[in-house]
N, C-alpha and C positions, 0 to 999 in steps of 0.2 A: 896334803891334807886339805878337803874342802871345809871350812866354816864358815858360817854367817851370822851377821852382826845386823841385830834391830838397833834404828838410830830415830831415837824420839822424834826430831822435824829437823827438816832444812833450816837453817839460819834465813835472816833480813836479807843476806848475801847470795842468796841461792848454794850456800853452800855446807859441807857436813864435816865432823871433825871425825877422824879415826888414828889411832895411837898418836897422836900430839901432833898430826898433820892435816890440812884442811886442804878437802879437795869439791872443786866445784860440778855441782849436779845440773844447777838449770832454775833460771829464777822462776818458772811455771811449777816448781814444785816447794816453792816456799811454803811453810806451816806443815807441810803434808809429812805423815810419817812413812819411811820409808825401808826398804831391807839392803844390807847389803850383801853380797852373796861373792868371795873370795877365793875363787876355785885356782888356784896355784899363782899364774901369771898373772892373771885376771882377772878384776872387781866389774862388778853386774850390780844394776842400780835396777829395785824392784819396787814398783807401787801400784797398789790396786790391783794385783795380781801382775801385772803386765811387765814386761822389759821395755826400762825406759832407759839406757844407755850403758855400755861397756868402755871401761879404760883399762890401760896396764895395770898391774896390781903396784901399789904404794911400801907394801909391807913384804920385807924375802919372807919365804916358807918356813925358816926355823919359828920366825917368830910368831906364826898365826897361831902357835897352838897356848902364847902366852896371852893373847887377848881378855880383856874382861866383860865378859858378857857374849861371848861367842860361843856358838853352838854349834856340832856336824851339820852340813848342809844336807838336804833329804831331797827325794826327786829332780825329776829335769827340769830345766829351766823353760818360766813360760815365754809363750812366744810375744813377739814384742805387738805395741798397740796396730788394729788396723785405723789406716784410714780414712778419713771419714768420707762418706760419697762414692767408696769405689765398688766399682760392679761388681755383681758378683754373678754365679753360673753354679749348677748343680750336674754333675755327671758320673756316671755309675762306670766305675774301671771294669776293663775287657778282661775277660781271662788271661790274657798276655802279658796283662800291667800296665797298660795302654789307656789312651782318650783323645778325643779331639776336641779341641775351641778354640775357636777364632780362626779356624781354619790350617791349626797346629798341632800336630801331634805330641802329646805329653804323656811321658812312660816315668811311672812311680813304682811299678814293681810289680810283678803277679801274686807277690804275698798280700796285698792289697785289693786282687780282683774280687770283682763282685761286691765293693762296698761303695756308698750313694758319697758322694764328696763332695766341698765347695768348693770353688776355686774364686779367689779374687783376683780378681784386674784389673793389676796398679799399673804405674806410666812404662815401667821398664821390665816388671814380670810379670809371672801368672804366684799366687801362692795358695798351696793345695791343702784342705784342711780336712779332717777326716772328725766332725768334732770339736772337740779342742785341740785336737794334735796335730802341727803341721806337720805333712809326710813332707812338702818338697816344696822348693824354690825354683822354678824353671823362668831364664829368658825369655822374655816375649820377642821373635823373629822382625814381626810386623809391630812397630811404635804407634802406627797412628790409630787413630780414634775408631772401638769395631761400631761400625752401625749395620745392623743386619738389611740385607737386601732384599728391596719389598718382590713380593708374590707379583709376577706376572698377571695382569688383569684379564677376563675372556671380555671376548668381542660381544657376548649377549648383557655384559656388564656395562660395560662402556655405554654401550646404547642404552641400558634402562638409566644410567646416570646421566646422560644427554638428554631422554624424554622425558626429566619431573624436572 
């Protein structure tokens, strides 16, 4: 059974209590109110819409459904914060399911072709957003830093940038 538990704010401690046990979130979300979202194994810490961290679940399965104040959990989970600063790139999938950046091919699926996508580029992936919806998480091949490589200059150019 999924349920989800609204927990007025983080403690002074960075931390939240759920059935008589206190488990810690992160002192960056002190004051903040937050969800917590119980999907069998699994506790999912949501604020501001975002996934801001996952643990094992605290609580066995019989007893989620004794909780006070817990509700069925409803849709998917959002995807977690991007970010801040990382690049990002727009590319329309092929009809195959296909794309290329950074000089990589990345396949999300032909149920996908023909739709305009972002994709951000963080240190160790690519992550592909259609929206708000990540389709997919791909490895980045190549780690280091893309700087696109400048345009070949013509020779009537050079010379007019030589003569002013």
């Amino acid at each position: 059974m999924r349920s989800t538990r609204q927990i007025s704010a983080v403690n002074e401690d960075g931390r939240v209590s759920i059935a008589n046990t206190s488990h810690l979130i992160g002192f960056a979300y002190v004051g903040r109110r937050i969800t917590l979202r119980l999907d069998g194994h699994l506790m999912h810490a949501i604020s501001e819409g975002a996934l801001i961290g996952t643990w094992p679940c605290p609580i066995p399965g019989p007893k989620l459904s004794t909780l006070h104040d817990a509700r069925a959990a409803v849709g998917k989970l959002p995807p977690p914060p991007l970010p801040a600063g990382s690049p990002r790139a727009q590319r329309r999938v092929h009809y195959d399911g296909k794309m290329v950046i950074n000089n990589q091919r990345l396949k999300v699926g032909p149920r996908h072709a023909g739709k305009l996508v972002t994709v951000i580029i963080e240190n160790t992936h690519f992550r592909i957003l259609h929206g708000d919806e990540e389709l997919a998480i791909k490895p980045r091949r190549d780690l280091s830093p893309h700087h696109p490589t400048p345009r070949p200059r013509r020779l009537e150019e050079e010379q007019q940038s030589t003569n002013s």
